[in-house]
gemmi code that builds the backbone of each chain (N, CA, C; Angstrom):
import gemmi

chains = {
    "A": [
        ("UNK", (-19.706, -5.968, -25.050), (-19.866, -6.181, -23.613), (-18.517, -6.009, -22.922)),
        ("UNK", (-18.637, -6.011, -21.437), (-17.500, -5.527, -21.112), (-16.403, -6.440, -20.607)),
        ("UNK", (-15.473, -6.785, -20.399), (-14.370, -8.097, -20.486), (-13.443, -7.052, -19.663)),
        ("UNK", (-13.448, -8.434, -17.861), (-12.343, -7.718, -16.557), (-11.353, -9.055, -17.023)),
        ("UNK", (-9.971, -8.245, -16.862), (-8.955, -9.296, -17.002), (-8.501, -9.199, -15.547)),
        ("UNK", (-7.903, -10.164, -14.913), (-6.755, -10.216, -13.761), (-5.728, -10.570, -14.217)),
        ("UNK", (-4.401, -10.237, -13.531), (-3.176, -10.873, -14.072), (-2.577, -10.816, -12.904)),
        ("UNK", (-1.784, -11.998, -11.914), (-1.760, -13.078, -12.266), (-3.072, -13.592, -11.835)),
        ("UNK", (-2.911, -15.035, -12.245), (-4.417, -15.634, -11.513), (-4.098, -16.517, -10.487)),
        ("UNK", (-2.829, -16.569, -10.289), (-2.028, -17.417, -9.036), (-0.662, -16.607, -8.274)),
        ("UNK", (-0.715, -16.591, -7.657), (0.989, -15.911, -6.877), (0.766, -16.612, -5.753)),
        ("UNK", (2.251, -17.308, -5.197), (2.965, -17.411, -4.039), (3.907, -16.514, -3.709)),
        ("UNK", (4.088, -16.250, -2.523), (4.864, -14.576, -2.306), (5.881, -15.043, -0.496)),
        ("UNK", (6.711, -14.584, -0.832), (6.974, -14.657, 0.923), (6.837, -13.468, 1.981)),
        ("UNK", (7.050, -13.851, 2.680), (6.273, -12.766, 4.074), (7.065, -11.427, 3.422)),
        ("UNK", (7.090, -10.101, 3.666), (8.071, -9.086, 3.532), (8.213, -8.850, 1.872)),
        ("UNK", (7.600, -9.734, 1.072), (7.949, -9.053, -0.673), (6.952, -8.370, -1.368)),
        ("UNK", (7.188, -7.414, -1.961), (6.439, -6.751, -2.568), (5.335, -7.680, -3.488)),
        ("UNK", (4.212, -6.461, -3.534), (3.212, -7.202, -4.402), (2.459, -6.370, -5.580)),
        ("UNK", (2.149, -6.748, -6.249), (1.231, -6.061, -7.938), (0.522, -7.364, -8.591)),
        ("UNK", (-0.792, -6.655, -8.356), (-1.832, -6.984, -9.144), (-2.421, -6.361, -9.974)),
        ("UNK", (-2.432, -6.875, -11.362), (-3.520, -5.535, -12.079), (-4.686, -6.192, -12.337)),
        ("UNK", (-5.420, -5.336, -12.650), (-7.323, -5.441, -13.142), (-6.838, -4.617, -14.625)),
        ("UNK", (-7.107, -5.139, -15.642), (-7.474, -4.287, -16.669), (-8.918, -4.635, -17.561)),
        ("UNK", (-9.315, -3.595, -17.937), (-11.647, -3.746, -18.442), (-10.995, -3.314, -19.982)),
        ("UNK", (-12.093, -3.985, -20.464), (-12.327, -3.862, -22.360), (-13.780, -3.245, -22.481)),
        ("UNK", (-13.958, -2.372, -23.237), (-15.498, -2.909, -23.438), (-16.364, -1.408, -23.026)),
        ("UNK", (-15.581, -1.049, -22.062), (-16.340, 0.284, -21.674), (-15.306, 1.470, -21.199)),
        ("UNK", (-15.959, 2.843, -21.441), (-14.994, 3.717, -20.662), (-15.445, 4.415, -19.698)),
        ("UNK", (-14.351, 4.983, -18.930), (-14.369, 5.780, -17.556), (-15.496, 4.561, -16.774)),
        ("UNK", (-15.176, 3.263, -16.490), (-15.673, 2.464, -15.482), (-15.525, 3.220, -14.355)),
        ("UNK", (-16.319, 2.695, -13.300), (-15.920, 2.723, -11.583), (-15.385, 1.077, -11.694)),
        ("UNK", (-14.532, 1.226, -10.362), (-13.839, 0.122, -10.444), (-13.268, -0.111, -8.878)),
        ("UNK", (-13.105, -1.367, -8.503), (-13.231, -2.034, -7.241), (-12.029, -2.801, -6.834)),
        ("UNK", (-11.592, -2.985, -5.846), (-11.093, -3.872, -5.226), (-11.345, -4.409, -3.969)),
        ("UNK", (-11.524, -5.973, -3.968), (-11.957, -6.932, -3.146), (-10.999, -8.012, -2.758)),
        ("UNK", (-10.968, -8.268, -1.203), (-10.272, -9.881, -0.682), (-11.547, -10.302, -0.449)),
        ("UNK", (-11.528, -11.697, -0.621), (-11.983, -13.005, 0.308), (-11.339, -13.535, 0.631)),
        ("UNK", (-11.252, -13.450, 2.071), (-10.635, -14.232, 3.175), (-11.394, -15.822, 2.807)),
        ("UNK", (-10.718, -16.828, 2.910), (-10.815, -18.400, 3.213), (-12.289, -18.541, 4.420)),
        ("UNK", (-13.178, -18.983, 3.616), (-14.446, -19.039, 4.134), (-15.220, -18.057, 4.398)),
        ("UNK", (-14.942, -16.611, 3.839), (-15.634, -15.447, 4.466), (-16.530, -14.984, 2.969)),
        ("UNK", (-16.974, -13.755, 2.928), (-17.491, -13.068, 2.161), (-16.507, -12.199, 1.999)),
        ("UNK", (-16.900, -10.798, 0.815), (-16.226, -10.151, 0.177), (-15.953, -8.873, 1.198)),
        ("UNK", (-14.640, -8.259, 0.958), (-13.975, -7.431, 2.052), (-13.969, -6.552, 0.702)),
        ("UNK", (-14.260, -5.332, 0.744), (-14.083, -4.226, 0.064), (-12.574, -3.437, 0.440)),
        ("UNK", (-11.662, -3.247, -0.489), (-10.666, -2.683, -0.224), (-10.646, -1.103, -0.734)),
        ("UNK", (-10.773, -1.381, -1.712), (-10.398, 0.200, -2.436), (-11.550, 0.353, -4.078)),
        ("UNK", (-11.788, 1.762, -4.109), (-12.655, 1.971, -4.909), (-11.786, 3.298, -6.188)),
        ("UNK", (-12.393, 3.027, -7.089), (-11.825, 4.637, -8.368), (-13.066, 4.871, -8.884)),
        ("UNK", (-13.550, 6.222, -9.177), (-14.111, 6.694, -10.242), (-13.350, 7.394, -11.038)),
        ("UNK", (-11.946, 7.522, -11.276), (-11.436, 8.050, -12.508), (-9.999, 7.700, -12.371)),
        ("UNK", (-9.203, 8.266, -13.565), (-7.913, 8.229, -13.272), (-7.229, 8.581, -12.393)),
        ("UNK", (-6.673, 8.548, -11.416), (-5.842, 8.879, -10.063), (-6.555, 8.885, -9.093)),
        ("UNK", (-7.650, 8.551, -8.964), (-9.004, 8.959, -7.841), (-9.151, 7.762, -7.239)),
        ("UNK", (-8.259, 7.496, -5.963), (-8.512, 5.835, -4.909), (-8.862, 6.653, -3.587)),
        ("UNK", (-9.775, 5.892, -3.618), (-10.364, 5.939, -2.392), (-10.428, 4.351, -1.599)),
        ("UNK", (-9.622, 4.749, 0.255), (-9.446, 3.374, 0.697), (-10.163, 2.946, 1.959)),
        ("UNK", (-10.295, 2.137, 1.694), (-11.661, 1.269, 2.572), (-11.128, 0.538, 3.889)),
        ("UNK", (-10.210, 0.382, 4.011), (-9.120, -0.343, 4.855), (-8.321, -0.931, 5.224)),
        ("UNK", (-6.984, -1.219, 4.507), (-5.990, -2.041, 4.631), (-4.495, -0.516, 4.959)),
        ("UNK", (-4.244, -1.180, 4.967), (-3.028, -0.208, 5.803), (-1.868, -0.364, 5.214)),
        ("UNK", (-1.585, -1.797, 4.931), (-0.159, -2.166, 4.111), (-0.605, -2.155, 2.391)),
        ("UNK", (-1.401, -1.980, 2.134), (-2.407, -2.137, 1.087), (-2.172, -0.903, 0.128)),
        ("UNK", (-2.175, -1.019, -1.052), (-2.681, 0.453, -1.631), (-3.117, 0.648, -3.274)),
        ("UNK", (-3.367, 1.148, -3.659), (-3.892, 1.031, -5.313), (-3.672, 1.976, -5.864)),
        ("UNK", (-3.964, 1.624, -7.467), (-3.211, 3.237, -8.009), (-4.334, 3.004, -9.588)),
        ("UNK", (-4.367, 3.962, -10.070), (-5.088, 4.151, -11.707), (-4.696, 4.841, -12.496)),
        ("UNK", (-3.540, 4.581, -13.196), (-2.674, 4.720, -13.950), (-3.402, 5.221, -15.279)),
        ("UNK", (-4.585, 4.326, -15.613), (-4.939, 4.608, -16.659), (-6.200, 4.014, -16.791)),
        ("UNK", (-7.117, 4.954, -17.724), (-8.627, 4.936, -17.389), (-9.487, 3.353, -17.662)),
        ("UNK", (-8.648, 2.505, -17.461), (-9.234, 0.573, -17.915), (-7.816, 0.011, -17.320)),
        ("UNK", (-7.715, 0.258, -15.954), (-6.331, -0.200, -15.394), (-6.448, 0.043, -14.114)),
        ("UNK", (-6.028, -0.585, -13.415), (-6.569, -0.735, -11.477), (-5.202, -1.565, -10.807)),
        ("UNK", (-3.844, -1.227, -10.065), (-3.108, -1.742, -9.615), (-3.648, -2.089, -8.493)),
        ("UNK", (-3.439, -3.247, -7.755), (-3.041, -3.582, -5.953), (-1.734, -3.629, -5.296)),
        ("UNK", (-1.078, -2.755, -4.529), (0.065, -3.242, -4.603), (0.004, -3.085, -2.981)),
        ("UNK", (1.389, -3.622, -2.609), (2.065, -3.719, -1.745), (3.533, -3.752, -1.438)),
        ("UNK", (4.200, -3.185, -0.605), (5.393, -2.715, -0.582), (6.067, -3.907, 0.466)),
        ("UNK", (5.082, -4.693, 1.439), (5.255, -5.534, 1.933), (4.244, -6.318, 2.696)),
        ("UNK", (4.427, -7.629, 2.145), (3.420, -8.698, 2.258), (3.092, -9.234, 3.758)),
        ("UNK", (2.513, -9.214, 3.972), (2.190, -10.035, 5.714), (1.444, -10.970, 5.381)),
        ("UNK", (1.308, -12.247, 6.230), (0.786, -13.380, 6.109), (-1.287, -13.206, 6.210)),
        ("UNK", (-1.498, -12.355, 6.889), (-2.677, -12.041, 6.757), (-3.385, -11.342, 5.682)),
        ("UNK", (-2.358, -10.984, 4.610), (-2.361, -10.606, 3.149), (-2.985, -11.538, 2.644)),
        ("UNK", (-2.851, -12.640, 2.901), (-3.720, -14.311, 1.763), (-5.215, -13.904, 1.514)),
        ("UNK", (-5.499, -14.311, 0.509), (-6.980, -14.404, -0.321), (-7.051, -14.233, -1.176)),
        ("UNK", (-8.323, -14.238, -2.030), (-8.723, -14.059, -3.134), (-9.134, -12.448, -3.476)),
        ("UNK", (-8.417, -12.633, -4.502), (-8.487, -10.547, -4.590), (-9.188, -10.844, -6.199)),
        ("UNK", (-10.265, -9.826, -5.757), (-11.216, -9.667, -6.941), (-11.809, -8.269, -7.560)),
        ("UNK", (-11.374, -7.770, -8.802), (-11.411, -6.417, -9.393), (-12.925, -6.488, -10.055)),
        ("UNK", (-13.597, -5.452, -9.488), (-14.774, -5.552, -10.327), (-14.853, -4.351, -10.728)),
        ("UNK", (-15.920, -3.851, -11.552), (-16.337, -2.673, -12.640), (-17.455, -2.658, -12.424)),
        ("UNK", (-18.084, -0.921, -12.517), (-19.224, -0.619, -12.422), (-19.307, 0.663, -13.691)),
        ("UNK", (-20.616, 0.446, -14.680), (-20.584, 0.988, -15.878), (-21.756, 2.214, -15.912)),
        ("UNK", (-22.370, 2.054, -14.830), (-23.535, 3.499, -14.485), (-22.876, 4.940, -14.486)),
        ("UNK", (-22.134, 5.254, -14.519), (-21.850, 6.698, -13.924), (-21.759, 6.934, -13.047)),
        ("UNK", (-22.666, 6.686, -11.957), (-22.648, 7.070, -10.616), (-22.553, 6.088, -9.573)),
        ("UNK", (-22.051, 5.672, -8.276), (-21.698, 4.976, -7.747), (-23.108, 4.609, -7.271)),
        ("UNK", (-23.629, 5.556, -6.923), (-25.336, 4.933, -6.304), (-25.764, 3.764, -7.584)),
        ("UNK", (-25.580, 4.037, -8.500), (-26.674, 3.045, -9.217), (-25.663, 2.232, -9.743)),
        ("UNK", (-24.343, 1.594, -9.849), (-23.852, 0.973, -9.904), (-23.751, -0.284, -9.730)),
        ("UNK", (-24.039, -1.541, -10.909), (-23.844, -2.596, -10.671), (-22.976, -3.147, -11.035)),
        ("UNK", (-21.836, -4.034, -10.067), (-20.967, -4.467, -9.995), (-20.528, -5.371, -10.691)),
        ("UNK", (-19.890, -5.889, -11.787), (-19.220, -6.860, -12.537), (-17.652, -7.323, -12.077)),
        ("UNK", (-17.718, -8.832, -12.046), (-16.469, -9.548, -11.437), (-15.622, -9.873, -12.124)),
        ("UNK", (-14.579, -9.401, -12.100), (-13.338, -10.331, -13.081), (-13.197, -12.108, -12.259)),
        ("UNK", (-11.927, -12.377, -12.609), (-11.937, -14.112, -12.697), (-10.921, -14.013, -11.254)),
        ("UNK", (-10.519, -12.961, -10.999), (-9.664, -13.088, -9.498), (-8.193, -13.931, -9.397)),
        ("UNK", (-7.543, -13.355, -8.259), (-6.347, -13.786, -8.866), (-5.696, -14.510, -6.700)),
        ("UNK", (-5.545, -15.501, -7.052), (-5.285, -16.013, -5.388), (-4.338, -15.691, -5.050)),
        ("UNK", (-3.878, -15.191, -3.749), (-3.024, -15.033, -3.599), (-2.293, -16.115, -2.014)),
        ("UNK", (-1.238, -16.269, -2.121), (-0.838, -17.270, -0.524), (0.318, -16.716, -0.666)),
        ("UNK", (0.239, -16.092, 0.750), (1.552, -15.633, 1.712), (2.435, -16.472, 2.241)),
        ("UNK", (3.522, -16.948, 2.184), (4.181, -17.836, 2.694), (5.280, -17.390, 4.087)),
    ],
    "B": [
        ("UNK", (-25.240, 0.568, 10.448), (-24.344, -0.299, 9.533), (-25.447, -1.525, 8.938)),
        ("UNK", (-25.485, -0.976, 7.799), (-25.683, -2.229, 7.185), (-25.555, -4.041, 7.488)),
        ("UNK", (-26.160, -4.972, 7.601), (-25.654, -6.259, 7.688), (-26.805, -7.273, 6.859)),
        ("UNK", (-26.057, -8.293, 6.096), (-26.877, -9.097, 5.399), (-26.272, -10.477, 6.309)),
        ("UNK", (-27.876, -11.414, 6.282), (-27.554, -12.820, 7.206), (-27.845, -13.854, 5.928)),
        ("UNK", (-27.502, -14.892, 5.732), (-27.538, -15.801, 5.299), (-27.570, -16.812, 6.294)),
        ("UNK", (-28.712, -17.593, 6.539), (-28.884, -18.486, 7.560), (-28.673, -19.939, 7.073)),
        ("UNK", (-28.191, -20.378, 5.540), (-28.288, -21.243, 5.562), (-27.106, -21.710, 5.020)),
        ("UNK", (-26.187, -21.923, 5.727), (-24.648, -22.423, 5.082), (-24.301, -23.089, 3.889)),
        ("UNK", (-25.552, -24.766, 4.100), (-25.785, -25.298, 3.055), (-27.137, -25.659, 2.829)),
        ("UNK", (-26.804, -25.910, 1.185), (-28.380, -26.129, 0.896), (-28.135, -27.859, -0.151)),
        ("UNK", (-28.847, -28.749, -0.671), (-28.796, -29.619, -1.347), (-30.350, -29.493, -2.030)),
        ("UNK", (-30.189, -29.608, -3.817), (-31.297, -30.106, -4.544), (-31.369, -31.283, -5.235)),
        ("UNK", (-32.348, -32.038, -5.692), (-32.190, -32.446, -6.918), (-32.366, -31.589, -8.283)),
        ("UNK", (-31.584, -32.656, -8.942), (-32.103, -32.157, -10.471), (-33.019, -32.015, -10.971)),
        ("UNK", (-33.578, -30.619, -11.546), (-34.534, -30.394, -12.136), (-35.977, -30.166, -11.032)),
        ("UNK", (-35.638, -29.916, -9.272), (-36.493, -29.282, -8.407), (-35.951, -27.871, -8.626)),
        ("UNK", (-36.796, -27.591, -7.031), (-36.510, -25.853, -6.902), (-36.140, -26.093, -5.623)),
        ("UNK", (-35.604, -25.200, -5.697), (-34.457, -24.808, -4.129), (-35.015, -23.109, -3.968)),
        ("UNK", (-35.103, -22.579, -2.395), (-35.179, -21.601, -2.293), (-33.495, -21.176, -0.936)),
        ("UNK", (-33.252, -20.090, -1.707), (-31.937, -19.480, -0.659), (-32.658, -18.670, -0.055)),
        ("UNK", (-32.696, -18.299, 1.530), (-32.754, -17.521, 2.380), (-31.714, -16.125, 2.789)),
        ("UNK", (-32.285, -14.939, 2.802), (-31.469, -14.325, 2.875), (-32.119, -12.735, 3.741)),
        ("UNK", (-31.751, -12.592, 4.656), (-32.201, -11.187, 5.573), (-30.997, -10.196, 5.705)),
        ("UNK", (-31.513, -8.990, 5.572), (-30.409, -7.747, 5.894), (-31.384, -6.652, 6.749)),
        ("UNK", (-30.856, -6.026, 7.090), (-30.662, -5.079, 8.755), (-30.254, -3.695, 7.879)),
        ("UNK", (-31.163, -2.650, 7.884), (-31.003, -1.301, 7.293), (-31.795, -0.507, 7.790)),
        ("UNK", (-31.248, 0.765, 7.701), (-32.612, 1.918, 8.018), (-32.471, 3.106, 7.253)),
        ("UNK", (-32.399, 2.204, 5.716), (-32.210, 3.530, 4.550), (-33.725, 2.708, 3.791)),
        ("UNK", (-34.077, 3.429, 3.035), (-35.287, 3.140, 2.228), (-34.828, 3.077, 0.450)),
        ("UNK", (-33.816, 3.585, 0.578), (-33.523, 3.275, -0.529), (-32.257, 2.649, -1.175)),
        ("UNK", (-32.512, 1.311, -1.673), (-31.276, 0.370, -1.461), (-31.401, -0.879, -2.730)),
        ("UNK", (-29.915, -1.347, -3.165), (-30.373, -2.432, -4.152), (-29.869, -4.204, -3.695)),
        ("UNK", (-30.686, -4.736, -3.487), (-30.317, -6.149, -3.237), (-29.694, -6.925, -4.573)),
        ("UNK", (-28.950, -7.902, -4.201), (-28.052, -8.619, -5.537), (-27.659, -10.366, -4.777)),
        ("UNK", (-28.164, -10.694, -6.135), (-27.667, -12.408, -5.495), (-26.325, -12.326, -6.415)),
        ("UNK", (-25.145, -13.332, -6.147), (-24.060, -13.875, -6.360), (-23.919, -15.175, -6.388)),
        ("UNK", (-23.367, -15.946, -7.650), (-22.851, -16.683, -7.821), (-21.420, -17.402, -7.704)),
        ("UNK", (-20.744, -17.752, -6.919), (-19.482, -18.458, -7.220), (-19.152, -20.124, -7.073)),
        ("UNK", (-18.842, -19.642, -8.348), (-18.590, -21.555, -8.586), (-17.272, -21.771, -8.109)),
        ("UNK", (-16.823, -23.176, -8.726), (-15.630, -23.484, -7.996), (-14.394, -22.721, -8.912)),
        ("UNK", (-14.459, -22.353, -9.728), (-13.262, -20.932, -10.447), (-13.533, -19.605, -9.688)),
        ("UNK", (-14.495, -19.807, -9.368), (-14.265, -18.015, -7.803), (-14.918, -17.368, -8.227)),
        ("UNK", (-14.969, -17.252, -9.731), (-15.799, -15.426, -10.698), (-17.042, -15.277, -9.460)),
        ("UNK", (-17.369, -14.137, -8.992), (-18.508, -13.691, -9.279), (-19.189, -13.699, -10.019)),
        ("UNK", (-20.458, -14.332, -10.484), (-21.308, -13.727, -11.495), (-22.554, -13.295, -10.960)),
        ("UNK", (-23.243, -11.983, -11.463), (-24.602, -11.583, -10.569), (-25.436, -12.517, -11.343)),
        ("UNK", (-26.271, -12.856, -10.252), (-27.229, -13.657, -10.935), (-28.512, -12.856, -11.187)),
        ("UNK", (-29.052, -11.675, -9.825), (-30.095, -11.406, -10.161), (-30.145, -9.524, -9.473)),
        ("UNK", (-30.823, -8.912, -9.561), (-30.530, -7.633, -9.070), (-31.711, -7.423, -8.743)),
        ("UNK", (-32.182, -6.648, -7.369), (-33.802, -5.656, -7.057), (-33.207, -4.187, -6.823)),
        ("UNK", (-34.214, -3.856, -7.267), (-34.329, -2.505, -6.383), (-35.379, -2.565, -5.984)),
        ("UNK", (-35.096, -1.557, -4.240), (-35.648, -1.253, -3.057), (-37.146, -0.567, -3.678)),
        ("UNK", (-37.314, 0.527, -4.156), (-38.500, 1.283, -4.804), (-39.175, 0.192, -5.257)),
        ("UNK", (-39.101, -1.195, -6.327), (-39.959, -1.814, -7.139), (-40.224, -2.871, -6.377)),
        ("UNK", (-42.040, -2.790, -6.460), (-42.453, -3.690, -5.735), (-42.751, -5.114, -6.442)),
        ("UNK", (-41.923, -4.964, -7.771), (-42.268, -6.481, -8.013), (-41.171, -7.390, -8.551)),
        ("UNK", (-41.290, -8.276, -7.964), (-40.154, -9.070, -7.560), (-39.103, -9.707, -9.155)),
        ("UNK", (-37.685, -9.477, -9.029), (-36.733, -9.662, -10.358), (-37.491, -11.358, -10.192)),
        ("UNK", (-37.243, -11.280, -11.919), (-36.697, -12.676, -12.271), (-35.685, -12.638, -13.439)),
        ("UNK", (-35.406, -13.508, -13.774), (-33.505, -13.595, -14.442), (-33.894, -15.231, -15.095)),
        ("UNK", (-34.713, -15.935, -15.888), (-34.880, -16.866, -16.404), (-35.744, -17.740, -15.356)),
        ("UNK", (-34.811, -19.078, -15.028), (-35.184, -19.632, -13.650), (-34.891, -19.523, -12.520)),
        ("UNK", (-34.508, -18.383, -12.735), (-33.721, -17.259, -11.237), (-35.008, -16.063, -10.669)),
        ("UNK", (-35.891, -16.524, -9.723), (-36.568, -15.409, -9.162), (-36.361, -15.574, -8.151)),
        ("UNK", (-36.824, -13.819, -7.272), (-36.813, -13.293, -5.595), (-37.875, -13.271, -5.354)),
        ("UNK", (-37.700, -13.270, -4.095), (-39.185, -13.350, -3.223), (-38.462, -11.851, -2.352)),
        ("UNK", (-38.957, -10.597, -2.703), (-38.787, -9.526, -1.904), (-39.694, -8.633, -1.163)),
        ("UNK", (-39.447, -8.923, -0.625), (-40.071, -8.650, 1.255), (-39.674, -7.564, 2.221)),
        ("UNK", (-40.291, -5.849, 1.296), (-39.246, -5.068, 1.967), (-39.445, -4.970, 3.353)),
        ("UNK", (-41.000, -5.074, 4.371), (-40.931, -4.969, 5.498), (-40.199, -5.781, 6.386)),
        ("UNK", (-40.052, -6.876, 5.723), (-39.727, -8.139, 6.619), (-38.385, -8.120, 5.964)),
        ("UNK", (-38.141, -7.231, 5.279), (-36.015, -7.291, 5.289), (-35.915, -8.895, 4.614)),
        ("UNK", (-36.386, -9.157, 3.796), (-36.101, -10.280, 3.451), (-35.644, -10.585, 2.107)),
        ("UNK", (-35.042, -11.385, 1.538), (-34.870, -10.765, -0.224), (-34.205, -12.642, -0.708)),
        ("UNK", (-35.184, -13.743, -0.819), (-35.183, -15.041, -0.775), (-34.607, -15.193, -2.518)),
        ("UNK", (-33.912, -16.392, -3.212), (-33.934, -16.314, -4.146), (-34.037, -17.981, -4.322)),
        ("UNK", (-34.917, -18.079, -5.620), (-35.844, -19.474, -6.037), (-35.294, -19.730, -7.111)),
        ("UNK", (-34.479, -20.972, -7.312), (-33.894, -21.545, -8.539), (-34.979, -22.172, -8.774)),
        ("UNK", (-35.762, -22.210, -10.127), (-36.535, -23.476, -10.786), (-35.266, -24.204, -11.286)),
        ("UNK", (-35.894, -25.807, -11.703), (-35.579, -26.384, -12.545), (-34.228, -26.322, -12.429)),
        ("UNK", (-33.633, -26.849, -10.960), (-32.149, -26.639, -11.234), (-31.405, -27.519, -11.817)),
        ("UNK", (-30.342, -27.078, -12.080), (-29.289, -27.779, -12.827), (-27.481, -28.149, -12.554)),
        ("UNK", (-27.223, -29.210, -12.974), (-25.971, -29.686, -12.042), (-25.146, -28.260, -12.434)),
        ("UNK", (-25.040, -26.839, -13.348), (-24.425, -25.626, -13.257), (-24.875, -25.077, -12.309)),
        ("UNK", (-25.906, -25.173, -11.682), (-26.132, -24.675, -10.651), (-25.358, -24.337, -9.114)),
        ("UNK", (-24.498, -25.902, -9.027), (-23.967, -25.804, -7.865), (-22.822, -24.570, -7.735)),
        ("UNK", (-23.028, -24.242, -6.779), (-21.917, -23.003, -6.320), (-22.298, -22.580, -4.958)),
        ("UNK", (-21.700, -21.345, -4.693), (-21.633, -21.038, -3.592), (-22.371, -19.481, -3.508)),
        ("UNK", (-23.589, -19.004, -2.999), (-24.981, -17.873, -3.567), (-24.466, -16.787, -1.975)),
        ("UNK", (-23.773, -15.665, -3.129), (-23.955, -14.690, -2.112), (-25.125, -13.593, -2.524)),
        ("UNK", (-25.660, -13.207, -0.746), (-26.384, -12.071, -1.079), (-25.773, -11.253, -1.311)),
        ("UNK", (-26.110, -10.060, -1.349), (-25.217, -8.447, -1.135), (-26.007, -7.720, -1.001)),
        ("UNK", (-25.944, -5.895, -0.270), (-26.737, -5.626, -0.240), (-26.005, -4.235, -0.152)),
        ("UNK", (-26.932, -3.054, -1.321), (-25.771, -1.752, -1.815), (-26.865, -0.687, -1.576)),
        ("UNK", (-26.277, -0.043, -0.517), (-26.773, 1.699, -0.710), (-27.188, 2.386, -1.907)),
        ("UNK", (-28.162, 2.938, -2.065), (-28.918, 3.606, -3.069), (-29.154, 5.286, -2.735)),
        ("UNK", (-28.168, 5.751, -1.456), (-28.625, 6.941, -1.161), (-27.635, 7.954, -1.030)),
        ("UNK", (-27.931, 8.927, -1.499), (-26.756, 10.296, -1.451), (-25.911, 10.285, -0.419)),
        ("UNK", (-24.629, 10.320, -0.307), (-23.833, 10.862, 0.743), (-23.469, 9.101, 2.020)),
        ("UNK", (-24.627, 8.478, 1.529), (-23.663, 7.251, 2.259), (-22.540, 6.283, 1.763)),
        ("UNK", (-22.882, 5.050, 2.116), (-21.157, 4.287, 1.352), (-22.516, 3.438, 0.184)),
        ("UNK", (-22.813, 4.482, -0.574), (-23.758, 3.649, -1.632), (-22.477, 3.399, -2.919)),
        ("UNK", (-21.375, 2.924, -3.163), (-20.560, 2.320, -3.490), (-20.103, 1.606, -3.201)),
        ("UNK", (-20.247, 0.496, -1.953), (-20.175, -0.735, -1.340), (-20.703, -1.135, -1.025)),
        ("UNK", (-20.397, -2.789, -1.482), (-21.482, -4.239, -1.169), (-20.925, -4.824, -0.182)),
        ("UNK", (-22.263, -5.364, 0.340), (-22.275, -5.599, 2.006), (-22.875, -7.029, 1.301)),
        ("UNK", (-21.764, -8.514, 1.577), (-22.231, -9.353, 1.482), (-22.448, -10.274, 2.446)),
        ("UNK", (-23.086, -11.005, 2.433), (-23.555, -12.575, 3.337), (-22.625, -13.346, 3.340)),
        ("UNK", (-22.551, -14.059, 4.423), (-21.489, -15.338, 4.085), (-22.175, -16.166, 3.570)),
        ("UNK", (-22.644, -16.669, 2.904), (-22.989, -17.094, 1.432), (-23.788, -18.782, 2.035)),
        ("UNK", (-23.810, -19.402, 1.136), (-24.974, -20.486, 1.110), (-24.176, -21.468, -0.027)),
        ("UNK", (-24.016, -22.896, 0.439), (-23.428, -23.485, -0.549), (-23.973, -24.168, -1.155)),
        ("UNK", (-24.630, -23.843, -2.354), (-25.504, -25.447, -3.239), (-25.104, -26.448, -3.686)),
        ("UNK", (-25.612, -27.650, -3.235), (-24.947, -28.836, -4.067), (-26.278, -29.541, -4.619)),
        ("UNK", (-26.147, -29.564, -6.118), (-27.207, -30.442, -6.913), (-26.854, -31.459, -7.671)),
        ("UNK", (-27.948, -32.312, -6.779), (-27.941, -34.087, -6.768), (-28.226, -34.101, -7.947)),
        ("UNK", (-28.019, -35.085, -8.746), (-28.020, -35.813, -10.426), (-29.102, -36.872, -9.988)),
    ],
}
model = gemmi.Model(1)
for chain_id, residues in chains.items():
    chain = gemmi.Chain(chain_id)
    for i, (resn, *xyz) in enumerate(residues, 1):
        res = gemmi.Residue()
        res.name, res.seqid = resn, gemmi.SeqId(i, " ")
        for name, pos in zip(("N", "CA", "C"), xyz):
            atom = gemmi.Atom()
            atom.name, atom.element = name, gemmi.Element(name[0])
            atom.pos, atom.b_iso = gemmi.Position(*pos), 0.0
            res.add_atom(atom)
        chain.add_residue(res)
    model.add_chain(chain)
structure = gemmi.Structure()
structure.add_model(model)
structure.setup_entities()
């Protein structure tokens, strides 16, 4: 079965510092693969999506960006943090092939607070 | 645009009743997959239950069934026999199934919070 890691599962950061998150999957290959915030009381904000190695496609953040280094590997990064950066960032995997029939699996998420 | 409502912020059961979550979404594709969500107090997502739009008969997932209601946009989900694992926080979602749209993104609810009484 398939096993999403996050790393870290906690960061405090100050306004203006760079940021990296990874997602790395066990279990299956050539996943689709996701990135998600939850904002503090909201539902899930779709950030950025891959179907392969180097292939991001972005959903909307601006200071935001991702990368796929390698085919069970999903960066978040940021070059600089803004306070509206805070939430819960969550990497999920999809094991169909195709994005239409794709069901979504959650890693354990990793919080993040902007200071 | 897509939109899923969750009308019920919170919900409370006892142990070992049934609780039903409410849940409506707003579409004008015909072909589409509904998904309940779990998050407890560690955050994971876990899916609890999945439909598709085409099948007219309703998922169940143990003591996890839907009540799906494609005219009435409705897609309800019925815990039997709940249990103090139960409590969390039940998102809907709701994912494109059709060529050429954003059928790679979930459109979730602001969610429904369960708390089950002992």
């Amino acid at each position: 079965s398939q096993t999403i890691h996050q790393w870290p599962a906690t960061l405090v950061q100050p306004v203006g510092s760079p940021l990296s998150l990874e997602c790395t999957v066990e279990g299956t290959s050539n996943p689709n693969l996701y990135w998600y915030r939850q904002a503090a009381g909201r539902g899930l904000q779709l950030l950025f999506y891959s179907v392969g190695i180097g292939q991001i496609s972005s959903e909307v953040p601006q200071n935001l960006s991702a990368s796929r280094p390698q085919d069970r590997q999903f960066i978040l990064s940021s070059k600089k943090l803004l306070l509206s950066d805070s939430g819960f960032y969550l990497c999920a995997l999809g094991t169909s092939g195709r994005l239409s029939t794709d069901t979504q699996y959650f890693g354990p998420g990793t919080r993040l607070t902007v200071l | 645009a897509q939109t899923v409502t969750q009308s019920q912020p919170e919900m409370s059961v006892q142990e070992a009743e049934t609780v039903t979550l409410s849940c409506t979404y707003d579409t004008s594709e015909s072909d589409y997959y509904l998904f309940w969500y779990k998050q407890p107090p560690s955050r994971q997502m876990i899916l609890v239950i999945r439909q598709e739009a085409y099948k007219q008969q309703n998922a169940t997932e143990n003591r996890f069934s839907v009540n799906f209601q494609k005219a009435a946009k409705s897609f309800s989900l019925k815990i039997s026999d709940s249990q103090l694992g139960d409590a969390a926080m039940y998102f809907c979602a709701y994912r494109s199934a059709e060529s050429g749209g954003s059928n790679y993104k979930l459109t979730f609810g602001k969610g429904t919070l369960l708390t089950v009484n002992p």
